[in-house]
C-alpha positions as CSV (number, residue, x, y, z in Angstrom):
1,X,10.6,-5.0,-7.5
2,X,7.6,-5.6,-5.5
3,X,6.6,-9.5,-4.6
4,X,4.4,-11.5,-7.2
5,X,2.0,-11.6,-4.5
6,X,1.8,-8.0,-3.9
7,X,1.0,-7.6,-7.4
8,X,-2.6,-9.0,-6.6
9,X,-3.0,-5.8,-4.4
10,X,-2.6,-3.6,-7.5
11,X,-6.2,-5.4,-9.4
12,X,-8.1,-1.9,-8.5
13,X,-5.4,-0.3,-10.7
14,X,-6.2,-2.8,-13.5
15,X,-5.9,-0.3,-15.8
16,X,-3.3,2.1,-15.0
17,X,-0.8,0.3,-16.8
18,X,-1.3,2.9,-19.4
19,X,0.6,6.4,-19.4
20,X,-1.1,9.1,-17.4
21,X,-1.1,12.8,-18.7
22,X,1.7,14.8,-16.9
23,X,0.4,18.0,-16.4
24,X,3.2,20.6,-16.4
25,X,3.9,24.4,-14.9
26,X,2.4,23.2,-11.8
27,X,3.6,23.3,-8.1
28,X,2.0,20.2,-7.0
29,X,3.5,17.4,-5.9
30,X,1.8,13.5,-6.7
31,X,-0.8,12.0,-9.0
32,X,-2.0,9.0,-6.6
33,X,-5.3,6.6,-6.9
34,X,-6.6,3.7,-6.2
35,X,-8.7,2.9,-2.6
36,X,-8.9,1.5,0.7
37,X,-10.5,-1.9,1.2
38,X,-11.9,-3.3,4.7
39,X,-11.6,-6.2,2.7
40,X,-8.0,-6.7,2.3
41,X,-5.0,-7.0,4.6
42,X,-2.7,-4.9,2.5
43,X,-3.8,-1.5,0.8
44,X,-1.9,-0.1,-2.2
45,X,-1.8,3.0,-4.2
46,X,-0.4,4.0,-7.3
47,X,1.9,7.0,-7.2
48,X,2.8,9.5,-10.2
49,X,5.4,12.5,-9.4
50,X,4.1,15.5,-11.3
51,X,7.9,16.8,-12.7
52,X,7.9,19.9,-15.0
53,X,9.7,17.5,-18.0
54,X,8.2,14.9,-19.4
55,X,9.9,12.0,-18.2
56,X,8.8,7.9,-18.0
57,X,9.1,6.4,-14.6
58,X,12.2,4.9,-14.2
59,X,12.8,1.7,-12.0
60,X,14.2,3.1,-9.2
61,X,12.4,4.3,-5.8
62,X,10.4,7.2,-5.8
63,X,11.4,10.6,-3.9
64,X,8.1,10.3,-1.6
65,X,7.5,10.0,1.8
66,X,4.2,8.2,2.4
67,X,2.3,7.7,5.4
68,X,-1.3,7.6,6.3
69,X,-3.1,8.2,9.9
70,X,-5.7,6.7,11.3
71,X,-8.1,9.7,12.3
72,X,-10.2,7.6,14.6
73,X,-7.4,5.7,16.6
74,X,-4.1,7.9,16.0
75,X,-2.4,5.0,14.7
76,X,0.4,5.8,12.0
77,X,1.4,3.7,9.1
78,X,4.6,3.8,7.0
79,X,4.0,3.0,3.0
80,X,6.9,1.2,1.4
81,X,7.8,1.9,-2.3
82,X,7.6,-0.6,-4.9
83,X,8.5,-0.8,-8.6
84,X,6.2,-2.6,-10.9
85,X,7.2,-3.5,-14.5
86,X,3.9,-3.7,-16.8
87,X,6.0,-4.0,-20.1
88,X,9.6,-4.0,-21.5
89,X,9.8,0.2,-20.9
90,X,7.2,0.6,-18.3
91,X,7.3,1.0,-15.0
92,X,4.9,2.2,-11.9
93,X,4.9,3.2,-8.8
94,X,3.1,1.1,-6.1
95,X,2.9,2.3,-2.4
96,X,1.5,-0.4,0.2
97,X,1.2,-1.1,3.5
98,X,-0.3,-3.9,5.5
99,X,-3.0,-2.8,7.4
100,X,-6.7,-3.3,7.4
101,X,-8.9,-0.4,8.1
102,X,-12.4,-0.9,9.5
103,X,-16.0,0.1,8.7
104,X,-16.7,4.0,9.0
105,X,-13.0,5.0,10.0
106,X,-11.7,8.2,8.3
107,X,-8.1,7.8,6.9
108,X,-5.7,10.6,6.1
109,X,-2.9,10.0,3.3
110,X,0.3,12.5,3.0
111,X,2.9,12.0,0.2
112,X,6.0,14.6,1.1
113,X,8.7,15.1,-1.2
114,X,12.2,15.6,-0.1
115,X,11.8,19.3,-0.6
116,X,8.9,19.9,1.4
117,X,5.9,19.6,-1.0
118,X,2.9,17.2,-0.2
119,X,-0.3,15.9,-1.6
120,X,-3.3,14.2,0.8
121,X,-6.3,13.0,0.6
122,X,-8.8,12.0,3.2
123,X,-11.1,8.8,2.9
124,X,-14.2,7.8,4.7
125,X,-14.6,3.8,4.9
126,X,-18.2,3.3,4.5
127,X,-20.0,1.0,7.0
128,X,-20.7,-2.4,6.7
129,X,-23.4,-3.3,4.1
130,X,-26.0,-6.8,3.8
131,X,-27.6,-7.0,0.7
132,X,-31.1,-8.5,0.6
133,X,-33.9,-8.8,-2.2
134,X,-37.3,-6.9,-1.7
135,X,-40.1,-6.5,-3.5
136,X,-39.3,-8.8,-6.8
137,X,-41.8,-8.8,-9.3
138,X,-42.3,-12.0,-10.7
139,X,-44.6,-12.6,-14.0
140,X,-43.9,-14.5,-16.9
141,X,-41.6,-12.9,-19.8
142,X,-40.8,-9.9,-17.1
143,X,-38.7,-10.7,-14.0
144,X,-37.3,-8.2,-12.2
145,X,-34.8,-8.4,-9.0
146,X,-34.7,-5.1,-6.6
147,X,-31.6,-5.1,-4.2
148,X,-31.0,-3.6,-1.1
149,X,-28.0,-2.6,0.2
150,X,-28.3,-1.8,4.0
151,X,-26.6,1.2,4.9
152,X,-24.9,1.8,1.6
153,X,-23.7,5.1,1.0
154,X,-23.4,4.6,-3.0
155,X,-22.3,1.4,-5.2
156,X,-19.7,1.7,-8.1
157,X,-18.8,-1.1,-10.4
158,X,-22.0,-2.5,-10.5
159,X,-22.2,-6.7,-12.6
160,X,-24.8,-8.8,-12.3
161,X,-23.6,-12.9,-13.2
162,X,-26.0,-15.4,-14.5
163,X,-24.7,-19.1,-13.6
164,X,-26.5,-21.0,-15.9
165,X,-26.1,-24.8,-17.2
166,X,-24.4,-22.7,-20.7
167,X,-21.7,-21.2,-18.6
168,X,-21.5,-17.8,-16.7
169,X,-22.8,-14.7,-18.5
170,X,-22.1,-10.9,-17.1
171,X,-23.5,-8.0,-17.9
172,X,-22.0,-4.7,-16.6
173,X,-24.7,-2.2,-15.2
174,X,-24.5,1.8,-14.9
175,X,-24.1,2.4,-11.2
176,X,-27.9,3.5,-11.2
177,X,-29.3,3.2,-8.0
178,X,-32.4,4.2,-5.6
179,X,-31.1,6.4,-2.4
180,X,-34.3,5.1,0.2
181,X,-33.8,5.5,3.6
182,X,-32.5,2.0,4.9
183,X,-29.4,2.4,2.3
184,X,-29.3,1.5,-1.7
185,X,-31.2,-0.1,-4.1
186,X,-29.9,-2.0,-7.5
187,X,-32.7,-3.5,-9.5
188,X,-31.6,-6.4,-11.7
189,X,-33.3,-6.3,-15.1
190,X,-33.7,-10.0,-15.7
191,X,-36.0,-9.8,-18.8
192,X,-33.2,-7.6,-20.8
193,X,-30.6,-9.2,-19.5
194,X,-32.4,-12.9,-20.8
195,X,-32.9,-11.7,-24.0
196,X,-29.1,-11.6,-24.7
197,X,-28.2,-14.6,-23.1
198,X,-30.4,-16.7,-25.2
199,X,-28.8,-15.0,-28.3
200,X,-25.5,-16.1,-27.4
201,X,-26.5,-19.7,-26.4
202,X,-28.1,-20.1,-29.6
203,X,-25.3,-18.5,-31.5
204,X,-23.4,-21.2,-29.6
205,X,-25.3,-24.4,-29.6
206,X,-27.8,-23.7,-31.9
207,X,-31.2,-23.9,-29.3
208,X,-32.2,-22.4,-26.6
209,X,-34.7,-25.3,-25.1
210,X,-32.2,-26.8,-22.7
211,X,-30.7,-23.4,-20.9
212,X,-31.3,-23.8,-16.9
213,X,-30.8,-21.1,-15.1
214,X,-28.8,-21.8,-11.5
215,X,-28.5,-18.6,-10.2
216,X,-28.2,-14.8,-10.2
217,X,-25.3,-13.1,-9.0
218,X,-25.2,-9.1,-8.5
219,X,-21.8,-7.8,-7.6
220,X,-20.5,-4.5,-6.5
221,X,-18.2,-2.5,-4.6
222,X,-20.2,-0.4,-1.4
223,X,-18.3,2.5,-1.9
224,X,-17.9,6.1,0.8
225,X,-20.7,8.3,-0.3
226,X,-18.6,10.8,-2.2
227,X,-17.1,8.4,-5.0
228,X,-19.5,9.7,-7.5
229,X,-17.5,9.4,-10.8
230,X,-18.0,11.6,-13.6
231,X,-20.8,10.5,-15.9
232,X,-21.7,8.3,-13.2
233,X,-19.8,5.4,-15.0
234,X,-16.9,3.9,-12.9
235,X,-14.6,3.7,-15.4
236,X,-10.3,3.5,-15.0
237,X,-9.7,4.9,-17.8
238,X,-12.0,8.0,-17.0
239,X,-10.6,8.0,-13.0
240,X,-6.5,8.3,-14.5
241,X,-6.7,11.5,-16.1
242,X,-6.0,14.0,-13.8
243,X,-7.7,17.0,-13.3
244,X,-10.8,15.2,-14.5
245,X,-12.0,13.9,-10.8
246,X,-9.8,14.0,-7.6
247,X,-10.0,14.3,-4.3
248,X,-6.1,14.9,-3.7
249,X,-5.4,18.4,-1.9
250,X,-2.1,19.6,-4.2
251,X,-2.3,17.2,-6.1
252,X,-4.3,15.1,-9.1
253,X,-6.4,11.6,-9.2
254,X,-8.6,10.1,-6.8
255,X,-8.1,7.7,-3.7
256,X,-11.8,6.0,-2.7
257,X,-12.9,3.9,0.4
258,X,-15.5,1.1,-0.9
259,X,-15.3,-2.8,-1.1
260,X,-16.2,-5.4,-3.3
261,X,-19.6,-7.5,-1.8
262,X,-21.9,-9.9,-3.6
263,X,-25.3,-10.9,-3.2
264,X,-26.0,-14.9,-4.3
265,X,-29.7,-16.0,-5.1
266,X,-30.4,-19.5,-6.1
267,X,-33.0,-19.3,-8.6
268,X,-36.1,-21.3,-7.8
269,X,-37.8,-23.2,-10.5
270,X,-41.1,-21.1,-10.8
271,X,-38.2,-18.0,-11.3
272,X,-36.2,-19.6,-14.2
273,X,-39.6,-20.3,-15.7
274,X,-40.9,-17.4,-15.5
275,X,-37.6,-15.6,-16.9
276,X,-37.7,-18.0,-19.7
277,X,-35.6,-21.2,-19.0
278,X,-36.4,-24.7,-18.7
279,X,-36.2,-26.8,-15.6
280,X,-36.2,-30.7,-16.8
């Protein structure tokens, strides 16, 4: 079984703990996602075999042979199998290594079975990226907070956090974004996203006059420029089914390059005013 701490390394597949499809009468070999991080000092991947029954993973090791390459340096690294129980009859697959690649390298990932077959992919780590706010507008009742990526290729998983005096409220945003020339651009709605906070602190403490507003957080993960899910939502449930979106050559799923940055603004007091919140 892999170590508790290990098991941290498995929070992109949050929620694969679910079944995936098995797709039968096929010849290829592995159903593998999850994605590289620059971020982390141990990468993980979870690994489906793509059998012609329809079988659940058992906990024993997997018959796979998994290795990536560095494409920039040469280097070679050996993934190590490990069995992960999510409930009293299920069991996955996890394939880690500790490494951590670096900005804008190219990594190659093979899974061979014992007979011969193999799945890859290929992954392009995007570069580093420092966000920065430009161009807010600023009236009263409508605030508005544009962000700049520098030398994003794309955000996923976009969440903007409001710290307030009430607690922290987060709102999850499509991954809609500006492509301008110095990288990308995420524009915090502040006057929506007000509008529901005060609803839930008044639902909760019965007045609003008291709400101060601390700061606002936008999160995402800087992502390689072709992890463009379907819908344009990044959604796990949506990324599992294979077949739907991959980038595995014989095989299904999708292995992505991107980590998780934030961008931390203290609100100033003529902001929170002018987004509706007190400051006494």
């Amino acid at each position: 079984m892999i170590r508790a701490g290990l098991l941290v390394l498995a929070l992109v597949l949050g929620a694969c703990d679910e079944s995936v499809d098995v797709v039968l009468d096929t010849e290829r070999a592995y159903t593998v996602y999850g994605h590289l991080s620059v971020r982390a000092d141990t990468q993980a991947v979870r690994v489906y075999a793509i059998d012609q029954t329809i079988d659940v993973v058992r906990p024993k090791l997997l018959d796979a042979r998994v290795m990536s390459r560095n494409l920039h340096t040469g280097e070679v690294y050996t993934w190590r199998d490990s069995v992960i129980q999510f409930g009293e009859h299920d069991f996955g697959h996890v394939f880690w290594v500790r490494f951590r690649p670096d900005f804008e390298e190219r990594h190659r990932l093979e899974l061979v079975r014992s007979d011969g077959a193999m799945s890859a992919v290929e992954v392009q780590m995007p570069p580093e990226s420092t966000p920065e706010l430009v161009d807010p507008i600023i009236t009263p009742g409508f605030v508005q907070f544009p962000i700049l990526w520098q030398n994003a290729p794309r955000l996923n998983n976009i969440r903007v956090l409001y710290h307030t005096n009430r607690g922290m409220f987060t709102f999850e945003y499509p991954n809609d974004q500006e492509r301008i020339e110095d990288g990308q651009v995420a524009t915090v709605l502040v006057y929506a996203d007000v509008r529901e906070i005060f609803r839930e602190i008044f639902r909760a403490h019965g007045s609003t006059s008291d709400a101060r507003l601390r700061a606002i957080e936008q999160v995402v993960l800087v992502s390689s420029a072709d992890w463009i899910p379907p819908g344009n939502v990044f959604s796990p449930d949506v990324l599992i089914e294979p077949g739907a979106f991959s980038n595995v050559e014989n095989g299904f799923g999708y292995v992505g390059a991107g980590y998780e940055a934030s961008f931390y603004y203290e609100v100033p007091d003529s902001v929170a005013i002018a987004a509706g919140f007190s400051v006494r």
